[in-house]
C-alpha positions as CSV (number, residue, x, y, z in Angstrom):
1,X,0.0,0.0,0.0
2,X,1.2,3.5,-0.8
3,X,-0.2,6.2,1.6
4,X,-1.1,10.2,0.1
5,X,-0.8,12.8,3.0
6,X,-3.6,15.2,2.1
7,X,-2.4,17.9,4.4
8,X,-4.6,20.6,1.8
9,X,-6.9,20.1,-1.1
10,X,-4.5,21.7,-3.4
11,X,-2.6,18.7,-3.3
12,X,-4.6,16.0,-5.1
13,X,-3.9,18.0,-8.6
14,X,-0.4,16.2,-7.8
15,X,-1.7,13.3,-6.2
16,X,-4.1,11.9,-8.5
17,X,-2.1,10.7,-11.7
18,X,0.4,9.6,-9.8
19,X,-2.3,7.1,-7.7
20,X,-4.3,6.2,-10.7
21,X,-1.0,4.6,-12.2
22,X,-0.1,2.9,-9.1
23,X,-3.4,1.8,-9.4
24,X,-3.4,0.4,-12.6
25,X,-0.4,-1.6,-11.4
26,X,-2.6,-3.2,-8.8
27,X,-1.0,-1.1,-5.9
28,X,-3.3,-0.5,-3.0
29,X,-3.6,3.7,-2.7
30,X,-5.0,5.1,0.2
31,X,-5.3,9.1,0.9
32,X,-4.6,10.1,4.9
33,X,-6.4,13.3,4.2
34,X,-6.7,16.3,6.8
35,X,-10.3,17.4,8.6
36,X,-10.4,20.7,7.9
37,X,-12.9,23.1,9.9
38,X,-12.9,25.4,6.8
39,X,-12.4,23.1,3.8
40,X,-14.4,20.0,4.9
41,X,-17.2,20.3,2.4
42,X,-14.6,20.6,-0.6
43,X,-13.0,17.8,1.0
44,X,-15.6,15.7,1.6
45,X,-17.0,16.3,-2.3
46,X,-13.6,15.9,-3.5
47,X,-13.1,12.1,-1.9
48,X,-16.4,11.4,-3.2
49,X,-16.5,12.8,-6.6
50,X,-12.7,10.4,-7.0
51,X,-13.7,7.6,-5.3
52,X,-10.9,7.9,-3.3
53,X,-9.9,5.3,-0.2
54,X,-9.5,7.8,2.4
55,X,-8.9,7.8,5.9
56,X,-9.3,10.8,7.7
57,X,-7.5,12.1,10.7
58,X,-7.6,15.6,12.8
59,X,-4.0,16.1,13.0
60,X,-0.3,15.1,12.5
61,X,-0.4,12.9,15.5
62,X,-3.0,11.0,14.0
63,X,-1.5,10.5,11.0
64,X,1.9,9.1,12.1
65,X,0.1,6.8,14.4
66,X,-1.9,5.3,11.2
67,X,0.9,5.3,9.4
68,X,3.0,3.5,12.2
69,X,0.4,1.3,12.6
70,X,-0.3,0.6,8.8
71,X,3.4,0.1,7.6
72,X,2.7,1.5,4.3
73,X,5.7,0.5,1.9
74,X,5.3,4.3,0.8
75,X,4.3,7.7,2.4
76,X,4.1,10.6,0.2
77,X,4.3,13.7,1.4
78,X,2.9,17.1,-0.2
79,X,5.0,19.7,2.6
80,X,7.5,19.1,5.6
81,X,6.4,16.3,8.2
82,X,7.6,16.5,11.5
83,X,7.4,13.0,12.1
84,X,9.0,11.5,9.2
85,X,12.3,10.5,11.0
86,X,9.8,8.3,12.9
87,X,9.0,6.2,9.8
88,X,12.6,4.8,8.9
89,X,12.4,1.4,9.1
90,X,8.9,1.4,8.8
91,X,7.9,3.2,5.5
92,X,10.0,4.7,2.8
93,X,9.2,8.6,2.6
94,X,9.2,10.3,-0.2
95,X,8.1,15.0,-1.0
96,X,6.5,15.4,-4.0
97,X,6.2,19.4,-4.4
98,X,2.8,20.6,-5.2
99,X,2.3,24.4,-7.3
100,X,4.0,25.3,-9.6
101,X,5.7,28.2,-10.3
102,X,9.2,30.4,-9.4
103,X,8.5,29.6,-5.1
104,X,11.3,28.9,-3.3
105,X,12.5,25.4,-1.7
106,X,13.4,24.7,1.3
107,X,13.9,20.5,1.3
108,X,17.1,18.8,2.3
109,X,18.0,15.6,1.6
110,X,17.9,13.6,5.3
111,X,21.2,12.6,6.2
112,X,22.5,9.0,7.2
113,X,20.0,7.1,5.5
């Protein structure tokens, strides 16, 4: 299985081709996607108008526990997670940038791996 962080909306655009061709491999996708007081609606309309295999969490916490719990062979993350370093030897991680456009970047390749 091969675990989306839906942190924002705005990063299924980047999400979604990706997933459907790991689909069509016969990978097992599933979307960890963010309740959101102000967004849940979109949310919400989104996961259903996709189809998507979502489990949905309040916070970071929640989602490193599912993940830890899960042992996804794949995490992929849209932003910075402070729980990553957690995951090693559990999940390999991997940042795939969402937007495009001239934005800066602030990644860094972990160390030691």
């Amino acid at each position: 299985m091969i675990c989306f962080d839906v942190l924002h909306p705005y990063y299924l655009p980047q999400y979604l081709p990706v997933a459907e061709e790991l689909q069509k491999r016969s990978i097992p996708v599933t979307y960890v996607v963010y309740k959101s007081v102000d967004q849940q609606s979109v949310l919400v309309s989104l996961v259903k108008q996709h189809q998507l295999d979502v489990v949905w969490v309040d916070n970071e916490a929640q989602a490193l526990e599912y993940y830890l719990d899960a042992k996804p062979s794949w995490v992929i993350f849209g932003n910075a997670f402070s729980g990553a370093s957690r995951l090693k030897n559990v999940s390999k991680t991997a940042l795939m940038q969402h937007g495009v456009g001239p934005k800066s970047i602030y990644y860094t390749v972990s160390k030691g791996i």
